[in-house]
C-alpha positions as CSV (number, residue, x, y, z in Angstrom):
1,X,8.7,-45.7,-6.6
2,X,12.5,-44.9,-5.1
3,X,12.3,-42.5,-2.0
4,X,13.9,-39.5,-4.3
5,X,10.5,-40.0,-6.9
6,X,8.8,-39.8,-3.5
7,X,9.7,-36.9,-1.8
8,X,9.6,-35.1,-5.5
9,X,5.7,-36.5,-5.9
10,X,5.1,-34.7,-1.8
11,X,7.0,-31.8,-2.6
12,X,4.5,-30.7,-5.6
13,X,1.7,-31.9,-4.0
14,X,2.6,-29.6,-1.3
15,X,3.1,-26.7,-3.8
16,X,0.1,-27.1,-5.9
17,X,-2.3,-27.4,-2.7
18,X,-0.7,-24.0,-1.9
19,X,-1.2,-22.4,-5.1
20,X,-4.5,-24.0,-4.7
21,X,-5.5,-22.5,-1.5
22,X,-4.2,-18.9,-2.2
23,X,-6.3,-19.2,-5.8
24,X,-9.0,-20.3,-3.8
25,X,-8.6,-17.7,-0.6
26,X,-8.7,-15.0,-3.4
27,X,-11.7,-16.7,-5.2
28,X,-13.9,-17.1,-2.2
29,X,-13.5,-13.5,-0.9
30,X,-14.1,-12.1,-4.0
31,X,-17.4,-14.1,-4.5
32,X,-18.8,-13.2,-1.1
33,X,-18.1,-10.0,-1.2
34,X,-19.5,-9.4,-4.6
35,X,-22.5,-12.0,-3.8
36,X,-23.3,-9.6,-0.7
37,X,-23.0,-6.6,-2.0
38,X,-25.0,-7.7,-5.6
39,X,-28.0,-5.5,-4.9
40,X,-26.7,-2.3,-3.8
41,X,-24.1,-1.6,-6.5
42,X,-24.9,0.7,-8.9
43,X,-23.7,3.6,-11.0
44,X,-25.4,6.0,-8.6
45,X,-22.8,4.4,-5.4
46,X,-20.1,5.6,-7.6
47,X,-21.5,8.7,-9.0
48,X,-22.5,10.3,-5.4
49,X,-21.3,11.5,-2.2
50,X,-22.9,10.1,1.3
51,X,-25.5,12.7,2.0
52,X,-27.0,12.8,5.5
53,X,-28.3,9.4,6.2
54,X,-27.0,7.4,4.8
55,X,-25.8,5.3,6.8
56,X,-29.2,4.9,8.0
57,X,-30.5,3.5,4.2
58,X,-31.3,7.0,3.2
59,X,-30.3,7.9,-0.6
60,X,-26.1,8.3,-1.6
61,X,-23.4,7.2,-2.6
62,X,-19.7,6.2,-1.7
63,X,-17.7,9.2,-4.1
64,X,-16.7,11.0,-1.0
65,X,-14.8,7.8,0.2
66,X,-13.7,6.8,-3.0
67,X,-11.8,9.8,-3.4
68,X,-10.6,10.3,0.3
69,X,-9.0,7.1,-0.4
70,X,-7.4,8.2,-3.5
71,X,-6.1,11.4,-2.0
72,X,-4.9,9.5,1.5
73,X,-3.1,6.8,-0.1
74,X,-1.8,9.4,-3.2
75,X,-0.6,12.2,-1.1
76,X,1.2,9.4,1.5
77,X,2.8,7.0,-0.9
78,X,4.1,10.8,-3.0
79,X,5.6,11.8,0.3
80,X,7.1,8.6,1.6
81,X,8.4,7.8,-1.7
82,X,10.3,11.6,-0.8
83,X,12.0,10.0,2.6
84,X,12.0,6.1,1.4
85,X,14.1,6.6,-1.9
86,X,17.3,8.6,-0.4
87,X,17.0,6.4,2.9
88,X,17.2,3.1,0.8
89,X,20.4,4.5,-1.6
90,X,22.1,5.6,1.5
91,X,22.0,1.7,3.0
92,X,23.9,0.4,-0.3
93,X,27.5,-0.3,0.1
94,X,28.4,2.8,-1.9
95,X,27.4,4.8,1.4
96,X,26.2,3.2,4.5
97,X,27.2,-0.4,3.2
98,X,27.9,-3.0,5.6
99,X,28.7,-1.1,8.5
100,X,26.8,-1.3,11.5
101,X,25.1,2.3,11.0
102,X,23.3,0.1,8.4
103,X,22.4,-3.2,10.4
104,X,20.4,-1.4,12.5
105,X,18.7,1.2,10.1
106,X,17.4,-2.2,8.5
107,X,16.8,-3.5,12.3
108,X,14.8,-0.4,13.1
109,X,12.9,-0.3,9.6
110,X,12.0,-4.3,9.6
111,X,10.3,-3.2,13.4
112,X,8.8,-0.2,12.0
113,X,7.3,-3.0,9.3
114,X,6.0,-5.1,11.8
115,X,4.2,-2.3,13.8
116,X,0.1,-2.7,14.4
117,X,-1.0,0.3,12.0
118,X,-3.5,0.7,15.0
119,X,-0.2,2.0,17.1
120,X,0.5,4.8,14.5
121,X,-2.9,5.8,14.7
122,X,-2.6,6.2,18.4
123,X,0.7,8.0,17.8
124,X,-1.0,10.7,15.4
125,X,-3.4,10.9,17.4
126,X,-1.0,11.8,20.4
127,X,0.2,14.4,18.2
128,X,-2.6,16.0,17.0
129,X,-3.7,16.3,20.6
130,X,-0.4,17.9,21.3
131,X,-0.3,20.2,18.3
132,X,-3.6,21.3,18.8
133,X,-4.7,19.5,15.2
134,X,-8.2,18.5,14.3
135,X,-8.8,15.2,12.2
136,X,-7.7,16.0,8.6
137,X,-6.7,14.9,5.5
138,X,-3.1,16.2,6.0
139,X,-3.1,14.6,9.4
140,X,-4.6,11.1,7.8
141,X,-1.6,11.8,5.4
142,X,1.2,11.8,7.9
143,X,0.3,8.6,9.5
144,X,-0.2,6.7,6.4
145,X,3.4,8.1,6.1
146,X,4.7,7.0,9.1
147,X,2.8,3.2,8.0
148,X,4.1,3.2,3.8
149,X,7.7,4.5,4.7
150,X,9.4,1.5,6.2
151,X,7.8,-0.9,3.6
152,X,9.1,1.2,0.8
153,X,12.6,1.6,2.0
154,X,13.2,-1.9,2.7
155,X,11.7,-3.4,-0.5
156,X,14.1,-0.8,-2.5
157,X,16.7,-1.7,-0.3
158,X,16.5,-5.5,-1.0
159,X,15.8,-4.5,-5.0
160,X,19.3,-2.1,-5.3
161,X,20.9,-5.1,-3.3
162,X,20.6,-6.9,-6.0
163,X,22.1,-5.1,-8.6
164,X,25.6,-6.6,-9.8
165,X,28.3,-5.4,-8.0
166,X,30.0,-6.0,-11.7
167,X,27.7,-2.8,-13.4
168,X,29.5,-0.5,-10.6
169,X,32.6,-1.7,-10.8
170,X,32.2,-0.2,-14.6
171,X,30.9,2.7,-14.0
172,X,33.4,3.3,-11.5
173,X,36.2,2.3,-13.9
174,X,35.0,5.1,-16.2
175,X,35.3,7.5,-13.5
176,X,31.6,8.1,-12.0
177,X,30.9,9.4,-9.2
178,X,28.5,7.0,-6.5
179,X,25.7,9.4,-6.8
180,X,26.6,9.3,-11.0
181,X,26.5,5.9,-10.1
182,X,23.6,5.3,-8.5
183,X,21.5,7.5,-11.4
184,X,23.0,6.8,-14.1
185,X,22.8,2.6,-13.7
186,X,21.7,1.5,-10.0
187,X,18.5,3.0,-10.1
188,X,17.9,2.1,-14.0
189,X,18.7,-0.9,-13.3
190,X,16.7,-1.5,-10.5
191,X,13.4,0.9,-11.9
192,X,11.0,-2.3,-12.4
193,X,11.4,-3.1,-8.7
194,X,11.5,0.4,-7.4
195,X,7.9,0.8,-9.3
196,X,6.7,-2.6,-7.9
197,X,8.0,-0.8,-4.3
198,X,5.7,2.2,-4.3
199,X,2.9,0.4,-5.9
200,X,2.9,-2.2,-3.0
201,X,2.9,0.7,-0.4
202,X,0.4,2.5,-2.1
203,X,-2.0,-0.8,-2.1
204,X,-1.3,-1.1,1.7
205,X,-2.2,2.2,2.0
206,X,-5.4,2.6,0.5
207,X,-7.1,-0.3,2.5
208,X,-5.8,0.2,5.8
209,X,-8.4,1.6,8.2
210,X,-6.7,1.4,11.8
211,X,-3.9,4.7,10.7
212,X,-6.7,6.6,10.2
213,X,-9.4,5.7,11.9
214,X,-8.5,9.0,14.7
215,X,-6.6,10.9,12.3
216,X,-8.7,11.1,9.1
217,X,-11.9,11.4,10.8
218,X,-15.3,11.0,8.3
219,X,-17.2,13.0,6.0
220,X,-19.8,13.3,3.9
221,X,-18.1,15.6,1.3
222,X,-15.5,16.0,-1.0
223,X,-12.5,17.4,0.9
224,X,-11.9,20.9,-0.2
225,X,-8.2,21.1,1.3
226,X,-5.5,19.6,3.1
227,X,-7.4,20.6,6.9
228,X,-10.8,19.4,5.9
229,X,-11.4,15.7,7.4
230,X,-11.9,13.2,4.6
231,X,-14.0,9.7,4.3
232,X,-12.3,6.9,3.2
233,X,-13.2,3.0,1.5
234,X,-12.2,1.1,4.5
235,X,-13.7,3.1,7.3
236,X,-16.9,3.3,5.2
237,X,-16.9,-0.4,5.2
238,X,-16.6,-0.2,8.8
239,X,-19.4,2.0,9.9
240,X,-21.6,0.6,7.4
241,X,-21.5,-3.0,8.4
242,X,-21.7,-1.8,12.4
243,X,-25.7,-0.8,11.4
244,X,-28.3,-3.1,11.9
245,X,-30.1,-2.4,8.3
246,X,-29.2,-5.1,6.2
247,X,-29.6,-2.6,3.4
248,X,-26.5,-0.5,4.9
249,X,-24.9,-3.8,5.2
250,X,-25.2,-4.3,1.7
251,X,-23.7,-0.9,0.6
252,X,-21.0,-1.9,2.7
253,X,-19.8,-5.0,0.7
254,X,-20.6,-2.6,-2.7
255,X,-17.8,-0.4,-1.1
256,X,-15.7,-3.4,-0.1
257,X,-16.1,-4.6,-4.0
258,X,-14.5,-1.5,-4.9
259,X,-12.0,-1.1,-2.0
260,X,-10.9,-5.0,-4.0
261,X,-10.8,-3.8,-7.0
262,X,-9.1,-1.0,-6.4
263,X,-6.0,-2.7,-4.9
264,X,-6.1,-5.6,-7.5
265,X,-6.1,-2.9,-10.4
266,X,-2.6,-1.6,-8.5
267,X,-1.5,-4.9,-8.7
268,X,-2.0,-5.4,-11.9
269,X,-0.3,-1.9,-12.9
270,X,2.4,-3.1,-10.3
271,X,3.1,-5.8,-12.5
272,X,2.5,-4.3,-16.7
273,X,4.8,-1.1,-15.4
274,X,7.7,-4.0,-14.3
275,X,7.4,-5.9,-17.5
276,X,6.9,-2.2,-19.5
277,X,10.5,-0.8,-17.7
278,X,12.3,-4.5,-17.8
279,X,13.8,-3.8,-21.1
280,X,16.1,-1.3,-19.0
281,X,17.2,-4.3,-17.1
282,X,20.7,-5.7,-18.5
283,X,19.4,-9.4,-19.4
């Protein structure tokens, strides 16, 4: 075997192990968490809210912190989805471009990024103190902002990047407008990966548990409105497997099952919706 067959054989070796051990990763968290959390999953978990104790192995369910979840990660991906779309048209060369006004918006939103989502916790936290807040789901809302905003702006900012420069140069020649522009073809163009976008904020979203851990707070109902504090999947996880009843325990891999399943099923739509709006893409 020649050195060029060689270094083909290592190089897909080396790929297939890695497809084999992100498969595998996925697999093996999957079947533990399922495995654990066999005998407390039921329709009642879904069906009802935490009363009082249960955390303790009393009767109840996980409803309260299914739907926190759902209004959390909803109500932050809808709002950052407000600042992350006009910031990520304004960086394309029909605006901002390649000026260095732009460099370091993408600088500043790559750090933002990279950020502990413990530290915005500890910033909306900071706030609320100073505002005189309580923990809420509006306040639970504004951090998961502050945690979904730079992730959407940057992954619409690389997906209108790649839009051919030749499909504005036509719409140009026919005498648009940028902003005519940027409706009528960039963001058609680009509407599979601008989906894809917002979906993978809101996945982040729903499962992260450090943003709101101060902000959120806990609760054993339904919230009712915007300055009631609200439970949530990943902090139920949390304080369920922090109690020494291996029953609890058990609950909390249930919730962790559906905490999974909720983000695969975004994945999944991430990926029919960019297939679904692909015929809109100039082939």
């Amino acid at each position: 075997m020649d050195r060029r067959r060689l270094e083909e054989a290592v190089v897909k070796a080396l790929m297939l192990l890695s497809t084999g051990l992100i498969t595998g990763s996925l697999g093996a968290i999957l079947g533990v968490v399922l495995w654990r959390g066999r005998a407390a999953f039921n329709v009642a978990i879904l069906t009802r809210t935490s009363q009082g104790g249960y955390s303790l192995g009393q009767e109840g369910g996980i409803l309260n912190a299914i739907v926190g979840s759902l209004c959390l990660a909803g109500g932050a991906t809808a709002l950052a989805l407000l600042l992350a779309l006009p910031a990520a048209l304004f960086l394309q060369s029909d605006y901002a471009g390649r000026s260095r006004w732009a460099s370091w918006c993408r600088l500043s939103f790559d750090a933002l990024w990279g950020v502990p989502s413990i530290v915005y916790g500890a910033f909306g936290f900071t706030l609320m103190l100073l505002l005189g807040m309580r923990a809420s789901l509006l306040a639970g809302m504004v951090v998961l902002v502050g945690v979904e905003w730079p992730i959407m702006v940057r992954a619409m900012d690389e997906v209108l990047r790649l839009v051919s420069a030749e499909l504005k140069e036509a719409a140009y020649a026919l005498g648009s407008t940028p902003w005519e522009t940027m409706q009528a073809a960039v963001l058609r163009q680009a509407l599979p990966g601008l989906v894809t976008a917002v979906l993978l904020a809101l996945g982040r979203g729903i499962g992260d548990a450090a943003s709101i851990l101060f902000t959120a707070g806990y609760s054993d109902y339904l919230p009712r409105s915007l300055g009631d504090p609200v439970a949530s999947l990943p902090l139920a996880v949390f304080f369920q497997l922090a109690t020494p009843f291996p029953e609890v325990q058990q609950r909390a891999y249930a919730a962790a099952a559906v905490l999974l399943s909720l983000v695969l099923l975004i994945s999944l739509a991430s990926r029919w919706l960019a297939r679904r709006l692909g015929q809109y893409v100039l082939q």
